[in-house]
C-alpha positions in Angstrom: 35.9 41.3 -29.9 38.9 43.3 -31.3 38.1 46.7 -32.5 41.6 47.6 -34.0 43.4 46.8 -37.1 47.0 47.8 -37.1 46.1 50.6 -34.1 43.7 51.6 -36.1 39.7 51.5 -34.6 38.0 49.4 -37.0 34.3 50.1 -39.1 31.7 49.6 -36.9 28.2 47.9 -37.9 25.9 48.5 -35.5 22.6 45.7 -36.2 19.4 46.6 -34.3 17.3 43.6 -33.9 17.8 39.9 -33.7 15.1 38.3 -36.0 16.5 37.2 -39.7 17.9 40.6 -41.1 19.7 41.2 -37.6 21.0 37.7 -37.4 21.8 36.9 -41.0 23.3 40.6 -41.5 26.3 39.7 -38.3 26.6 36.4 -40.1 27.3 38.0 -43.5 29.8 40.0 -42.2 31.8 37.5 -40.4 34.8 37.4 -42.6 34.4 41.7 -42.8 36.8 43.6 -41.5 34.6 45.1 -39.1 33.4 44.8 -35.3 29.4 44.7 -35.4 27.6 45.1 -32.3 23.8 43.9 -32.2 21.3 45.1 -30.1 17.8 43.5 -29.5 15.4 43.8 -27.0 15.3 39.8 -26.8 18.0 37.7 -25.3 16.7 35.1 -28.5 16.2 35.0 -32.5 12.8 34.2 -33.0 11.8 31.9 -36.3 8.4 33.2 -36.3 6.8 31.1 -38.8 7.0 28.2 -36.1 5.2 30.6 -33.4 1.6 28.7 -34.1 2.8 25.6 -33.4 4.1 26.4 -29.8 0.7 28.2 -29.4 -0.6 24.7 -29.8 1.4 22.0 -28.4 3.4 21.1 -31.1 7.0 22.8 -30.3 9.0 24.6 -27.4 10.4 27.6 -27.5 13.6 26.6 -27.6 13.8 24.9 -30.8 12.3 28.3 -32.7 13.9 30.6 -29.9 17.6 30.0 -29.7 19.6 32.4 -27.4 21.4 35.3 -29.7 24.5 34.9 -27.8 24.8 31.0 -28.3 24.2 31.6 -32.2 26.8 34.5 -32.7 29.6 32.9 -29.9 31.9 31.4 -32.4 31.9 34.5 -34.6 34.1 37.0 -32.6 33.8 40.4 -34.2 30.3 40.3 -33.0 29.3 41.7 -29.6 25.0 41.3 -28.6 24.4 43.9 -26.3 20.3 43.7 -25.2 18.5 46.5 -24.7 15.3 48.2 -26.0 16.5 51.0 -28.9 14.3 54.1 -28.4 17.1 56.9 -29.8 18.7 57.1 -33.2 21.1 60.0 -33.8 22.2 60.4 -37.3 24.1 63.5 -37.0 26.3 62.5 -34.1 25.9 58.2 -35.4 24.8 56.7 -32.1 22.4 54.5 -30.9 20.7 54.4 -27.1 18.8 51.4 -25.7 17.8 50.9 -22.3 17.8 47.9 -20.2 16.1 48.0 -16.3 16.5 52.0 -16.8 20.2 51.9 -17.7 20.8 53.7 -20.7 23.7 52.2 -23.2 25.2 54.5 -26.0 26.8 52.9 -29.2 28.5 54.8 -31.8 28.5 53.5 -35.5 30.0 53.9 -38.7 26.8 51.9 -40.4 23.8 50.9 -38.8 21.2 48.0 -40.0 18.1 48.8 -38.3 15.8 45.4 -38.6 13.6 45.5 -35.9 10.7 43.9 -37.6 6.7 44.5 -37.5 4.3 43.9 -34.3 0.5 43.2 -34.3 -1.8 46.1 -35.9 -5.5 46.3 -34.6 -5.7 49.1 -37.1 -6.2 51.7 -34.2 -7.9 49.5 -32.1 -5.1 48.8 -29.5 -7.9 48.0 -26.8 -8.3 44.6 -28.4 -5.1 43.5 -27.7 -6.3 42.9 -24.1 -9.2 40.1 -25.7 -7.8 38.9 -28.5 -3.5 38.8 -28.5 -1.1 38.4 -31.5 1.0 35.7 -33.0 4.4 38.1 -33.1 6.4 37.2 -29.5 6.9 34.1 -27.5 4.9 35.7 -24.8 1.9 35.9 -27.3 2.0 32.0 -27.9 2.8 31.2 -24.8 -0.1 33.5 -23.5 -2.4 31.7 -26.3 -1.6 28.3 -25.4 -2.5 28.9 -21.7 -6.1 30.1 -23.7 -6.9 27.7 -25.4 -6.2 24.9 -22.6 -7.5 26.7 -20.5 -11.1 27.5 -22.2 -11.4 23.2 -22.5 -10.3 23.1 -19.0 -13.5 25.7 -18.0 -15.6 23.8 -20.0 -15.5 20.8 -18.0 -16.8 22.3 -15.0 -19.2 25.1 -17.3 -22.5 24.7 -15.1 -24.8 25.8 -18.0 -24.6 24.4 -22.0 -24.6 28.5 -22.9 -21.1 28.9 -20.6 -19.7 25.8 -21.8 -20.3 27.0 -25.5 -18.7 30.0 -24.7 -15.8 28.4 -23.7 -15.9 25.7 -26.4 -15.7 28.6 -29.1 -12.5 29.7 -30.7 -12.1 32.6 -32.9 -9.2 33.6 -35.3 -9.5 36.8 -36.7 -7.9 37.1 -40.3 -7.6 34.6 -42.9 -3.6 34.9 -43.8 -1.3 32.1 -43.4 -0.4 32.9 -39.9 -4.5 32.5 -39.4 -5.0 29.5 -41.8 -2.0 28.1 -40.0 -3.4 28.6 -36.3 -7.4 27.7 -37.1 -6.0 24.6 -38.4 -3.9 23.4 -35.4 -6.7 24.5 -33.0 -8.6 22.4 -34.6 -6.7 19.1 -35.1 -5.8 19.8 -31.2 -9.3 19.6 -30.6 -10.2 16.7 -33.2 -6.8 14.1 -32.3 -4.7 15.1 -29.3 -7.8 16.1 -26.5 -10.6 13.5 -27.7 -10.7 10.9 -24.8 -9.1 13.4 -22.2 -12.1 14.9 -20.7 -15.3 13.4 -19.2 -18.0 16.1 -18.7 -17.5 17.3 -22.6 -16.0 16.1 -25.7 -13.7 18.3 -27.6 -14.7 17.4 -30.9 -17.5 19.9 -30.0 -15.5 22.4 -30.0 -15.9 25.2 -32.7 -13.4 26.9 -34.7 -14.2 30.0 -36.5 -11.6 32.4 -39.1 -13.4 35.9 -39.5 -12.0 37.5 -42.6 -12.5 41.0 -43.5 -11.6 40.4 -47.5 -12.9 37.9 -49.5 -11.4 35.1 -50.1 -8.8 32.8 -47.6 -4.9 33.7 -48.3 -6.0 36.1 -50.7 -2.1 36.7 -52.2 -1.7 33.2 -52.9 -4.8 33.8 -55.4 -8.4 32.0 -55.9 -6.8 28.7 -56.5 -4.8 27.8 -53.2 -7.1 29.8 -51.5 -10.2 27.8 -52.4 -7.7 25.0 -51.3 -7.4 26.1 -48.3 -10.9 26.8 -47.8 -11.9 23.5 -48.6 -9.2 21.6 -46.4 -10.3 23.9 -43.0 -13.8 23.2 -44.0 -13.4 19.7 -44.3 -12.1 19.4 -40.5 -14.9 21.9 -39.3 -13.5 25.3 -38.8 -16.2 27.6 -39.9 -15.1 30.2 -42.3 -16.5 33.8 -42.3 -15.3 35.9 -45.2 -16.4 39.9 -46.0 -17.0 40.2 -42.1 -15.0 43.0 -40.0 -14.8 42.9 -36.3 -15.4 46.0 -34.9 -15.4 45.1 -31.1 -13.8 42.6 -29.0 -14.3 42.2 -25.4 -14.3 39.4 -23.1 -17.1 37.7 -23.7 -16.2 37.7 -27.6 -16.4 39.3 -30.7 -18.8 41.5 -32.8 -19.1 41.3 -36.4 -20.2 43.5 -39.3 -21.4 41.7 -42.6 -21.0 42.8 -45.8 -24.7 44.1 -45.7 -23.9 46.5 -42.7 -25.3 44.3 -40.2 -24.1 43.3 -36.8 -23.8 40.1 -34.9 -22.0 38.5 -31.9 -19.9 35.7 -31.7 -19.7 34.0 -27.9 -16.5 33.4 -27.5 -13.9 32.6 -24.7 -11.0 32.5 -26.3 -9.9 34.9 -29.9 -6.8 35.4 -31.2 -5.7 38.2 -33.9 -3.8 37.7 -37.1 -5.2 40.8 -39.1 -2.3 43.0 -39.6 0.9 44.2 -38.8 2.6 47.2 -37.8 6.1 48.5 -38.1 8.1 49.2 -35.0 8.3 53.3 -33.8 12.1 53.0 -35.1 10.5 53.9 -38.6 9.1 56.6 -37.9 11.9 58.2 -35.8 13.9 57.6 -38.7 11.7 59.2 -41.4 11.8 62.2 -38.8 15.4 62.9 -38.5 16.0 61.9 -42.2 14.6 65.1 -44.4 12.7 63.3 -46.9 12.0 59.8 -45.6 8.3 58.8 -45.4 6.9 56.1 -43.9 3.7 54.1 -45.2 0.5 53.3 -43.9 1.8 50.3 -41.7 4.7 52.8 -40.5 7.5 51.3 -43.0 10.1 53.3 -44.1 10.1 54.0 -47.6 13.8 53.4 -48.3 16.1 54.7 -51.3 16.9 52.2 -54.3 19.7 50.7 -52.0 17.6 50.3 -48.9 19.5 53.7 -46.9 17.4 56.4 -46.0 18.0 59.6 -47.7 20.6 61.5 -46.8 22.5 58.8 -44.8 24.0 56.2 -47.2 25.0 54.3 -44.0 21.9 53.8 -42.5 20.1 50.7 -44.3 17.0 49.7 -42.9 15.7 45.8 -44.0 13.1 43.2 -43.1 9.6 44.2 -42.2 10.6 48.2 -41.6 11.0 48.7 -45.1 8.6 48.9 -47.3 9.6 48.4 -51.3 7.4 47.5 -54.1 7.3 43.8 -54.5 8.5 42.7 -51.3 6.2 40.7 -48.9 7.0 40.9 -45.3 8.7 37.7 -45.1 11.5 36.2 -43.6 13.0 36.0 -47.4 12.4 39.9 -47.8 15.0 40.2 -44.4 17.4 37.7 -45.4 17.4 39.0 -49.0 17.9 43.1 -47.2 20.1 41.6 -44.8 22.3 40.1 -47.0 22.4 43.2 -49.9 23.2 45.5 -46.7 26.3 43.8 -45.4 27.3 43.0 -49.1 27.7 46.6 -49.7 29.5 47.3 -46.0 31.8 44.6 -46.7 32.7 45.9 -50.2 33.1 49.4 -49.5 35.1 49.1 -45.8 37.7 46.5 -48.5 38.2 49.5 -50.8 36.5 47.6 -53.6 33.5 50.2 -54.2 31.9 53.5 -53.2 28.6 54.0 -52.2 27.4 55.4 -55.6 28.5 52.3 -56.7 25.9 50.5 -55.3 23.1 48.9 -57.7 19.9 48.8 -56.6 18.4 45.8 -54.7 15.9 43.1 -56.0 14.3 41.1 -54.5 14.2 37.3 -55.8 10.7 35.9 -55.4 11.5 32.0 -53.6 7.3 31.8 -53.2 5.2 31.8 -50.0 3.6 28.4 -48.5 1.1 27.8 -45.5 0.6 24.8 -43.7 -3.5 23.6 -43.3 -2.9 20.5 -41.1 -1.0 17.3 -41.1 0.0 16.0 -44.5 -1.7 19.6 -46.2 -0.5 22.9 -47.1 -0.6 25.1 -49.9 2.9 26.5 -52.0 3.2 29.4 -54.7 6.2 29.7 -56.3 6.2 32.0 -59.2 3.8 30.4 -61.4 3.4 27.1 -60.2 1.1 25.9 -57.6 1.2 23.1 -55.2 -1.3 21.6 -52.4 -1.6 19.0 -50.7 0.8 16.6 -49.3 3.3 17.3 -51.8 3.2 21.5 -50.7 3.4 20.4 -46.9 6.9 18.3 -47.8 8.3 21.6 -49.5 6.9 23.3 -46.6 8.8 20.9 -43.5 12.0 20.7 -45.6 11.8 24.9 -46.5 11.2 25.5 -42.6 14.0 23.2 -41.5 16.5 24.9 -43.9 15.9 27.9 -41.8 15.9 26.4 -37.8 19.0 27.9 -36.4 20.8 24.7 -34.8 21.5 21.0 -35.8 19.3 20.2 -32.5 17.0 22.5 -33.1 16.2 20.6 -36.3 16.8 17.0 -34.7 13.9 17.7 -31.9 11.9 19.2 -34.4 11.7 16.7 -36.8 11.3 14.4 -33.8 8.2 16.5 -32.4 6.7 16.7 -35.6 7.3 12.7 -35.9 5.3 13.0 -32.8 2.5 15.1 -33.5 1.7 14.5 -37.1 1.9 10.2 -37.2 0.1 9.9 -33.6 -2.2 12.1 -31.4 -0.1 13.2 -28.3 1.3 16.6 -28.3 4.7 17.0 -26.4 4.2 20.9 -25.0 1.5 21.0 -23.4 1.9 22.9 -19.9 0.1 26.3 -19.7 0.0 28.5 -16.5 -2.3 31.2 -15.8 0.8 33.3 -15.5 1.2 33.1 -18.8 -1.9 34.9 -19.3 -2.3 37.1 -16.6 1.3 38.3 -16.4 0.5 40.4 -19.7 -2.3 41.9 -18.2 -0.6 42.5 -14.5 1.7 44.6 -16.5 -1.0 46.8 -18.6 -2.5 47.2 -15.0 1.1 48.6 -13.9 0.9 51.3 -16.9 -2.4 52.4 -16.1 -4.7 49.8 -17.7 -5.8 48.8 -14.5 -9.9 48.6 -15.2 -9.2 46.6 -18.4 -7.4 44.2 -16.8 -9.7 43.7 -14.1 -12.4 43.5 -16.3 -11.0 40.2 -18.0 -10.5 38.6 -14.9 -13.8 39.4 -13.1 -15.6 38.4 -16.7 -13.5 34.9 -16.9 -16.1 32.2 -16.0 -18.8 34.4 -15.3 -22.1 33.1 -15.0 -22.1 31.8 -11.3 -19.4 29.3 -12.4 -17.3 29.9 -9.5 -15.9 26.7 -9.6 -14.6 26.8 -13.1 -13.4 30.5 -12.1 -11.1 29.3 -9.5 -9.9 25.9 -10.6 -8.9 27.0 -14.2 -8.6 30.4 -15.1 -5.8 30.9 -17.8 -8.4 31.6 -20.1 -8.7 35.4 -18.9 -12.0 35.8 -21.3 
């Protein structure tokens, strides 16, 4: 990467995170006359819409997981340095991540912080050990190793109470990312399984969204919610709406209706898709900005131009910021992304000033979930879609985005695959997949919560089931 223009050191963009602001940022700045170096704690870009679908068999992680470096190679005023970012100094301009306790220092001219959201419990971090998100590779990876792994402890279940235990599957929240994952557990149960199994049948199996609000997809509005409703009803997930967990533990979840009552819900295997969180970066940057806030999901609330005050340099995009009117979707980061290294590239040419800049707006493309095969639901502005005419939009609108001309061949080909037959081609899980996680909380001091999910898998006297399958870890 040259860093010199006419012996003169060059602008530099510093981009923290690799998702779609970090990526599509270095790619907007290609032809810049700049040197951008991006750090991310992955060694990947992550199209996280696709997540659900290596949770259940569908994809691998390498056609919605490319490596960074193999993306960026052919643009060369890009450098990818990995590391986890935990300083920002604005006075001085320099970043410091770490990687395997080696601190790296970058200086910058402007910085893109993009670092996206994680899973929210909403102060309930404990049931992260029960019930994991849908934001890494590790979490689907980790889920997919759960959910084969509760059908696998089913088969040898001793007692009908354990093997319904095991043959119940709870999503908690009732967004797409939920609607999306209820749905594929349950077609993996209803197509790909049936036949595969000779003590139970997986049709059996239940499938339950708990949602705390009222209604399924609630920002898509009544219509493609009750859509949506109807089409997981149809294939026999069970829908609970107005019902807030407020514990989740091995065994499974409890619930509090509307009326204030409690219940429990047996259950091996949960998942959580109830909120999100914005990384710590946002609130170390409202800190050492006089004047930034942050919101309740720890956004930074960012100036018309999406800089923080004080520091016209220092635009923050994607799922850290938080402006009126703009989901946290991949189209908010692009649409950041792209109105960030607009303004770099036109002010490092000469051809503006800062106070030049007009604000950014945000254009509204629509949001879409898929149900199942041949069903999905699509908003965009007014119109509505669902059905199989929404889940066309929905495979063409998710290819546009796959990084990679073979990312998009195997992935039409998987879908080919998984949609017009019954076979699934991912579907290895490893109880390392699952108990890595947990190894690692035990090696920060969570020791007793990790032993208690492995000493409560398969409980009941099924030692047996216990020893032969026990990805499932609760």
């Amino acid at each position: 990467m040259s860093n010199q223009t006419g012996g003169k050191q060059r602008h530099r963009v510093v981009v923290i995170g690799s998702g779609f602001g970090g990526l599509f940022a270095c790619k907007h700045l290609e032809k810049a006359d700049v040197d951008i170096v991006l750090v991310s704690k992955t060694s990947t870009h992550l199209f996280q819409p696709l997540l659900y679908q290596v949770a259940t068999g569908i994809l691998s992680t390498g056609e919605i997981a490319p490596a960074t470096r193999i993306v960026l190679r052919k643009q060369e005023n890009v450098q990818v340095i990995m590391g986890d970012v935990h300083d920002i100094d604005l006075v001085n301009r320099t970043v410091t991540s770490e990687l395997l306790s080696q601190n790296t220092v970058t200086a910058f001219d402007s910085l893109i912080v993009a670092t996206g959201a994680q899973q929210s419990y909403f102060g309930n971090d404990q049931f992260a050990t029960y019930a994991p998100g849908m934001k890494t590779i590790d979490d689907a990876l980790e889920l997919r190793a759960r959910i084969l792994g509760s059908f696998e402890e089913a088969e040898l279940a001793p007692t009908q109470a354990l093997r319904d235990r095991f043959m119940t599957f709870v999503v908690v929240g009732a967004g797409p990312t939920g609607v999306e994952l209820a749905g594929q557990i349950a077609e993996l149960a209803d197509r790909t399984l049936v036949g595969t199994f000779r003590n139970i049948d997986p049709r059996d199996a239940r499938v339950i969204l708990v949602e705390g609000a009222d209604a399924v997809i609630k920002p898509m509005g009544p219509k493609l919610g009750g859509k949506a409703q109807q089409r997981l009803e149809k294939m026999g997930v069970e829908i609970q709406l107005n019902a807030l967990v407020t514990n989740v533990d091995a065994r499974g979840v409890t619930i509090k209706d509307k009326d204030g009552s409690e219940r429990r819900i047996e259950a091996a295997c949960k998942v959580w898709s109830a909120g999100v969180q914005a990384s710590e970066l946002g609130k170390m940057l409202a800190e050492r900005s006089e004047g930034t806030e942050v919101d309740r999901a720890g956004r930074v609330v960012v100036e018309p131009d999406l800089t923080i005050k004080g520091h016209r340099n220092v635009f923050v995009v994607g799922d850290l910021m938080s402006v009126p009117g703009v989901p946290g979707m991949a189209q908010g980061a692009i649409q950041g992304a792209t109105y960030a290294a607009k303004h770099i590239k036109a002010e490092v040419a000469g051809k503006q000033r800062p106070e030049d800049r007009k604000p950014f707006t945000y254009f509204d493309k629509g949001s879409m979930a898929t149900i199942s095969r041949f069903n999905a639901v699509c908003q965009i502005g007014k119109l509505e879609f669902s059905g199989f005419i929404a889940w066309l939009m929905w495979l063409v609108l998710h290819l546009y985005y796959l990084i990679g001309y073979r990312s998009r061949m195997v992935t039409v080909f998987q879908w080919f695959v998984s949609f017009l037959g019954r076979n699934r081609g991912q579907m290895a899980a490893t109880e390392q997949w699952v108990f890595a996680r947990l190894a690692l909380e035990a090696l920060n001091g969570n020791e007793e919560d990790a032993q208690e999910v492995r000493t409560e898998t398969g409980s009941g006297g099924n030692s047996s089931a216990n020893e032969t399958a026990r990805p499932t870890a609760g």
